[in-house]
C-alpha positions in Angstrom: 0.0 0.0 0.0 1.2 3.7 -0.8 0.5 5.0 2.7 3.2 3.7 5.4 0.7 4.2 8.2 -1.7 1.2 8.7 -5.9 2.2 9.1 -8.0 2.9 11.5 -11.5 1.5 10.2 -14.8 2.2 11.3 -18.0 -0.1 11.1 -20.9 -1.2 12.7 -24.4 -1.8 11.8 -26.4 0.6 9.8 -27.7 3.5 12.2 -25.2 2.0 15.5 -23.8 5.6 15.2 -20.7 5.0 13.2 -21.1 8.8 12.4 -20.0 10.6 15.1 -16.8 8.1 15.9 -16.2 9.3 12.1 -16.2 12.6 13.3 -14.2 12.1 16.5 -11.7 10.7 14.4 -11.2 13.4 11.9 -10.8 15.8 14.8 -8.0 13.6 16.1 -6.3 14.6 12.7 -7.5 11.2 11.1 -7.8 12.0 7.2 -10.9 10.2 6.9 -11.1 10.4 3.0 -11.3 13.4 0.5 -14.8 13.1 -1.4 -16.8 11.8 1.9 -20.8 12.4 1.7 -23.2 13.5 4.6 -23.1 10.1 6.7 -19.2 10.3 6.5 -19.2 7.2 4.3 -16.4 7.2 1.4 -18.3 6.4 -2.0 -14.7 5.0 -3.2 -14.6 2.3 -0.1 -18.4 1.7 -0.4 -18.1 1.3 -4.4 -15.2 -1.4 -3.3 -17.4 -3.1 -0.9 -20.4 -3.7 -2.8 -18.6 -5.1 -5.7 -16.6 -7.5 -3.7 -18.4 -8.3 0.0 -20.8 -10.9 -1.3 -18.1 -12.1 -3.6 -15.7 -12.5 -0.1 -18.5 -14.3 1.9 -19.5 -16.6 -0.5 -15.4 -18.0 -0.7 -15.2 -17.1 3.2 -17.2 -18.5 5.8 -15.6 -16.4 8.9 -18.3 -15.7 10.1 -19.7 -19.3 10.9 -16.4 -20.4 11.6 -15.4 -18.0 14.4 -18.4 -19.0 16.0 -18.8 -21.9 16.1 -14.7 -22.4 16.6 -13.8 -23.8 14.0 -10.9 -23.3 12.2 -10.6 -20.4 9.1 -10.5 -21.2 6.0 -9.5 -18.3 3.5 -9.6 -18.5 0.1 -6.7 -19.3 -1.9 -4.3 -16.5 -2.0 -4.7 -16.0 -6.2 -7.8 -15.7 -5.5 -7.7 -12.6 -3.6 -5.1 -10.7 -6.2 -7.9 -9.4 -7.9 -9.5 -8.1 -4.6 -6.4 -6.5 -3.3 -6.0 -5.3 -6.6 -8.9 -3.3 -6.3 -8.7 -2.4 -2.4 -5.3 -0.6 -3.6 -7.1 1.3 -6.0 -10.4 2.2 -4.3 -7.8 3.7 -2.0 -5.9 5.8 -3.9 -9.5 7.4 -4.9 -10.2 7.7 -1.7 -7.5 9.9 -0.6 -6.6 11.3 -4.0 -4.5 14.0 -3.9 -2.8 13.2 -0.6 0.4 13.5 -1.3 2.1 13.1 2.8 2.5 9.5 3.0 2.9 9.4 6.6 -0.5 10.4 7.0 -3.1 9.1 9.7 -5.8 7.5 7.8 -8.8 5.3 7.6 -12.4 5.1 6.3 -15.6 4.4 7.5 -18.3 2.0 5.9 -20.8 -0.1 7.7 -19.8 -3.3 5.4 -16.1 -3.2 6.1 -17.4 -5.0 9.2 -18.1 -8.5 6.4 -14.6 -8.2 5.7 -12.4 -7.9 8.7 -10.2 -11.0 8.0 -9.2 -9.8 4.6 -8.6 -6.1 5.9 -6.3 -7.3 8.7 -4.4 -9.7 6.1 -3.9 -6.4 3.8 -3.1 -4.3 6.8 -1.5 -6.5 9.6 -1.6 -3.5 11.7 -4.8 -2.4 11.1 -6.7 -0.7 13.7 -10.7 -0.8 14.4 -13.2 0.9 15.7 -16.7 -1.4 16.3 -19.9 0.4 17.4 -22.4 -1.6 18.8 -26.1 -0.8 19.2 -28.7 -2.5 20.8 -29.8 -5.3 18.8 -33.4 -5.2 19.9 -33.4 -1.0 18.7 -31.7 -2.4 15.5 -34.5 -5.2 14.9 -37.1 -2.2 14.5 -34.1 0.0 12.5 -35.5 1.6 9.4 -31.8 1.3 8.1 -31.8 -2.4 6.9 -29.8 -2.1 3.9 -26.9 -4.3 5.5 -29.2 -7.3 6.4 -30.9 -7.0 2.6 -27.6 -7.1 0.8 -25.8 -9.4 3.0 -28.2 -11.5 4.9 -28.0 -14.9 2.5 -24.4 -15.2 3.8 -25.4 -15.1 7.4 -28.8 -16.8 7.7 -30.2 -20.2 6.0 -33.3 -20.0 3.5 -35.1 -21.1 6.2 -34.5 -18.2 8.1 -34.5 -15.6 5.6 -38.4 -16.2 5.4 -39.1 -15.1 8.6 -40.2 -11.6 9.5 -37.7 -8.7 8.9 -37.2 -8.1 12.8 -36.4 -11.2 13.6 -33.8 -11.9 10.2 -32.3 -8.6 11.8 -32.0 -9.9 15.5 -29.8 -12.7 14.0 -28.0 -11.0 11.9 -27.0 -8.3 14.2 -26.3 -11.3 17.1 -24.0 -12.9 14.5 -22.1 -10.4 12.4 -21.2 -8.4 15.5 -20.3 -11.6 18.0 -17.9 -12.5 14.9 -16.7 -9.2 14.6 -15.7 -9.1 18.5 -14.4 -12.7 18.7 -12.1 -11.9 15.8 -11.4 -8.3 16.9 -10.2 -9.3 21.1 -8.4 -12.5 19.8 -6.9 -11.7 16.6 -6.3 -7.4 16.5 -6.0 -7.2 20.7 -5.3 -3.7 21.7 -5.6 -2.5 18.3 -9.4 -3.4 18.8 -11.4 -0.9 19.7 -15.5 -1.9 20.9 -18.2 0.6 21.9 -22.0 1.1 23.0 -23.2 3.9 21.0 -25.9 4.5 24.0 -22.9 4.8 26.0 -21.3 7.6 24.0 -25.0 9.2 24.1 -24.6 9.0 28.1 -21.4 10.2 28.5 -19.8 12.1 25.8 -16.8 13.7 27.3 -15.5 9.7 28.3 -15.8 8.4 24.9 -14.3 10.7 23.0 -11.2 10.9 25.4 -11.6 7.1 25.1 -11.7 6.9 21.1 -8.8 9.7 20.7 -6.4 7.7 23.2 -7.3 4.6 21.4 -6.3 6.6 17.5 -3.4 8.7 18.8 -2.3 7.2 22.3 -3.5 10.7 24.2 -6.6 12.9 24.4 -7.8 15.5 22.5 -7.6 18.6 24.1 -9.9 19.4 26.5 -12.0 22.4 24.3 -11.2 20.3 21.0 -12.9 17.0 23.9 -16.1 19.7 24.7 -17.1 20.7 21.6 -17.2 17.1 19.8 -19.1 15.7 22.7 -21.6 18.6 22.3 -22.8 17.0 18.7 -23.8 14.2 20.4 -27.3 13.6 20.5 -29.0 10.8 22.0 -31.6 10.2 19.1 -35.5 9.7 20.2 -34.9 5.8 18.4 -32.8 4.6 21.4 -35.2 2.4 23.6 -37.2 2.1 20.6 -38.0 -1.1 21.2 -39.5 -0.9 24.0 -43.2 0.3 22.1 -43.0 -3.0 20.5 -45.2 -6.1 21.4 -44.0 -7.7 24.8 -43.9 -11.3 23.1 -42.3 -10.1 20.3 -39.1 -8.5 22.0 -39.1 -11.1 24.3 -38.9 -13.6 21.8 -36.6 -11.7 19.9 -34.0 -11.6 23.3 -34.1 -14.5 23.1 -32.9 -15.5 19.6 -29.9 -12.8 20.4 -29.0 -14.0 23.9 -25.6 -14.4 23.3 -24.9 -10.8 22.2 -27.0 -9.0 24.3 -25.4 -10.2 26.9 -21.9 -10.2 25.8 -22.6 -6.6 24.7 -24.7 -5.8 28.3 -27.8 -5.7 26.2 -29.8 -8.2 28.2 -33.4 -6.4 29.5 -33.7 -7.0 33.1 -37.0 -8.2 33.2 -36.0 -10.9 31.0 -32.7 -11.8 31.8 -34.0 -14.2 35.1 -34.9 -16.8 32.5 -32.2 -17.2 30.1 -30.1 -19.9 30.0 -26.2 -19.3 29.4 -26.6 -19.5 25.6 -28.2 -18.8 23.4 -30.9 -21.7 22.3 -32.7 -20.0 19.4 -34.3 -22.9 17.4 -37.1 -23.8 19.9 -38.3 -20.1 20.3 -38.1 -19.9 16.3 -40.5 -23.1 16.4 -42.5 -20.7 18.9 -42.8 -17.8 16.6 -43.8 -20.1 14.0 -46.7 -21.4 15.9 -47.5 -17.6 16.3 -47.4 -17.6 12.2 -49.9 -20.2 12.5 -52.8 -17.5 14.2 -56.1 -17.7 13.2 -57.6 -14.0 12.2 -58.3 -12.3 15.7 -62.0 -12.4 15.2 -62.2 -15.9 14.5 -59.9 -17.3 17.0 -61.9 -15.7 19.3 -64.8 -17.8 18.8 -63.0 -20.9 18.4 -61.4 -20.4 21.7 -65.1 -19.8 23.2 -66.3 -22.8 22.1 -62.9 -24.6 23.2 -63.8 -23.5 26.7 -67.1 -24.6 26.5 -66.0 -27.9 25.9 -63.5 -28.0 28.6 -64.9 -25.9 31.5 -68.7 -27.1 32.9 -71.5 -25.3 32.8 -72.0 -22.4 35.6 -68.0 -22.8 36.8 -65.9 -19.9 37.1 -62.4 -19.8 35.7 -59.7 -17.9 35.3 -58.9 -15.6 32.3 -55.3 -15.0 31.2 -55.9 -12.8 28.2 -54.9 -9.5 29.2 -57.9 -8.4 28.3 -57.6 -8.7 24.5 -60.5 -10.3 23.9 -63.3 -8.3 25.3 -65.3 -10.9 26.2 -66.9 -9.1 29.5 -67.6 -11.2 32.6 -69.2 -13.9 31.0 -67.8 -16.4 28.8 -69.7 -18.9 27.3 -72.1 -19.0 30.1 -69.3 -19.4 32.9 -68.0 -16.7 35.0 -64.8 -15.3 34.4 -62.2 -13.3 36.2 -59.1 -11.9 35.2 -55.6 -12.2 36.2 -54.2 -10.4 37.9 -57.1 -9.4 39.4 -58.1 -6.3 41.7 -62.2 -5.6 42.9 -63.3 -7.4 39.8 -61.1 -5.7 37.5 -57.9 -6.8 35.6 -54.7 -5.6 37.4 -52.2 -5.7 35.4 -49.2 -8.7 34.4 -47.9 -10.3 37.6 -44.5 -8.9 39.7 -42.9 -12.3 39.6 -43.4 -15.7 40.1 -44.1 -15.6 43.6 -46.6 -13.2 43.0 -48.2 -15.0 40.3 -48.7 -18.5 42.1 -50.0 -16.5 44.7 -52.8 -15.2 43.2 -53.5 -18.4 41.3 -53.8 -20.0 44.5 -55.8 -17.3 46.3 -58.4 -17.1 43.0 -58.7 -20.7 43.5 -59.7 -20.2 47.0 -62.3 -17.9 45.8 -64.0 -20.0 43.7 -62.0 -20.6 40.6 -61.5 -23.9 39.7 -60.4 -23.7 35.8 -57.3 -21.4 34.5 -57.0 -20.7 30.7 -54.8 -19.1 29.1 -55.7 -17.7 25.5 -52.9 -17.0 23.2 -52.4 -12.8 23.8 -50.6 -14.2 26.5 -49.1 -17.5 25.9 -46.1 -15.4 26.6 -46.4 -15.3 30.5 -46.0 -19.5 30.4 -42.3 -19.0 29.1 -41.8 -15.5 31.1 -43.0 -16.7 34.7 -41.2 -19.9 35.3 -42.0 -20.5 38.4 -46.0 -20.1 37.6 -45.5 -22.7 34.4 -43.6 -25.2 36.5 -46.7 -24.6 39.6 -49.3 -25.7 37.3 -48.2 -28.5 35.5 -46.7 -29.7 38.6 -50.3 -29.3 40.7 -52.9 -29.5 38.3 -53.9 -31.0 34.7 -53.7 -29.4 31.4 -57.1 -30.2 30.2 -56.7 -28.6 26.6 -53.3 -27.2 24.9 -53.9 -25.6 21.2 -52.6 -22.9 19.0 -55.4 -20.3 20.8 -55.5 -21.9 24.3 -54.1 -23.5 27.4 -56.5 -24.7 30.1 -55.9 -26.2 33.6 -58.4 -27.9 35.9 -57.4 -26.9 39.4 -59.4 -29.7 40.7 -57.0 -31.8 40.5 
């Protein structure tokens, strides 16, 4: 390469905030590339990795390999002539007309991140930068253009059917667990990794942090202040959180491993995880969900269920958050909801503790069925403790795609 400094490259997944550290860098004296656009992209290194990242993946299964542990397998150096062939050049283009060789450089581009074995071959010692954002945020990102170009390399056909959020979840779980494994074992202190809601939360720190890691010192303190003031923490961080309940906790689950290797994990699921991530049965799940009969329909189908299941006159015990609208009556049997408060629904349990304890005191009351209709089939896999209580206690009566019923009879 012409340059006699190695890189510093940038990635992370589209909209993590790659922008700013951009920025931070170009402040630190970083020439970041001569015909940059608004995003602080360089059209020369994204024209180079559009023509050749599928072209890499499909020779270079890094990704899958790292892990799963297995040892890389590159492709065969003659191969790769051509590519480096046109790394050199989409270089030169990208800092045309710098004529100091001993300048610091780099580039930032979201896909670079698809090609971090090759880079680091090139440039031995290369030096990156890898923003992380929260997956669950990035599930409901707008910005999927990383996924839709690169996604057939990372996920089976199988998977690439299912719904955009949750091709994203794994995706983002993947690509960036590679990235890190490769980056902590393979680059070591020329690996850089940071939250982009941690740079939101404390400015100042990270870009001290970022400059240190680029030049081995701060930025001075005025040059520190006034790139921390054009951070701003966008209104899509926590976006996730207006989402369906089932549907992020589903999605947690398929990206265990990152979220908690990034310190993504929500609270009020983490209590139910195991230490890896076991993605296939909750995939089955959401495919069950896929199986739904229209709302209006499974309604009525779940009313006569009951009727089938639950005696005449009995009262039971609604878990439906209140979706269906059915009204005290179901069917001819009483109802009452749970949680419940002076006849009126209360709201999702505190724990499990709390749960079995008002299944048992409901019971005392008078309630001798519980069904659950599918709004909330989600609060079997959430509270534990309640799940294990009642197939433990009582029998399951009826278990379908729009119901499960107990008798607490027995």
């Amino acid at each position: 390469m012409p340059y006699s400094r190695p890189p510093v490259v940038i990635f992370g997944s589209g909209g993590s905030g790659t922008r700013v550290v951009a920025r931070i860098a170009r402040a630190a004296d970083f020439c970041m590339g001569v015909n940059i656009d608004g995003k602080e992209d360089s059209p020369e290194m994204g024209r180079f990795n559009d023509g050749r990242v599928k072209w890499y993946l499909a020779r270079c299964h890094w990704i899958h390999e790292i892990l799963q542990g297995l040892p890389s397998v590159r492709p065969p150096e003659r191969e790769l002539e051509g590519m480096s062939d046109e790394l050199k050049l989409a270089i030169s283009r990208h800092l045309s007309g710098v004529e100091n060789r001993r300048i610091k450089w780099g580039w930032k581009t979201t896909p670079s991140m698809m090609l971090l074995p090759f880079l680091h071959q090139q440039f031995p010692e290369l030096k990156v930068v890898h923003v992380v954002r929260n997956g669950l945020d990035m599930a409901y990102s707008g910005n999927q253009n990383l996924l839709s170009s690169n996604g057939d390399y990372v996920l089976d056909a199988e998977e690439r059917t299912w719904p955009e959020p949750v091709q994203s979840m794994l995706f983002w779980s993947r690509t960036n667990l590679a990235a890190a494994c490769y980056g902590e074992k393979l680059l070591g202190k020329k690996y850089l990794r940071l939250r982009f809601e941690d740079l939101c939360a404390n400015p100042s720190h990270q870009v001290s942090l970022i400059s240190r890691f680029l030049n081995g010192r701060s930025l001075p303190k005025v040059v520190v202040g006034k790139m921390a003031a054009e951070v701003k923490t966008p209104p899509t961080v926590d976006r996730w959180r207006a989402q369906n309940a089932l549907d992020t906790f589903y999605l947690s689950r398929l990206g265990t491993d990152a979220l908690c290797r990034f310190g993504y994990l929500p609270e009020e699921h983490a209590t139910v995880y195991e230490s890896t991530s076991r993605y296939l049965p909750f995939l089955q799940a959401l495919r069950e969900r896929a199986k739904e009969p229209p709302w209006e329909q499974g309604v009525r189908e779940a009313v006569d269920d009951i009727a089938q299941v639950v005696p005449p006159d009995e009262m039971l015990i609604l878990v439906d958050e209140t979706k269906w609208g059915v009204g005290p009556l179901i069917a001819g049997r009483r109802i009452v909801p749970f949680t419940e408060h002076e006849g009126q629904y209360w709201g999702p349990p505190t724990d499990d503790e709390a749960a079995v304890g008002e299944v048992e005191r409901l019971h005392r009351s008078g309630a001798d069925f519980m069904v659950f209709g599918w709004p909330a089939f989600w609060w079997l896999d959430y509270y534990t403790g309640l799940r294990h209580h009642l197939w433990s206690n009582y029998r399951c009566i009826l278990e379908n795609a729009r119901l499960v019923a107990f008798d607490l009879r027995s």
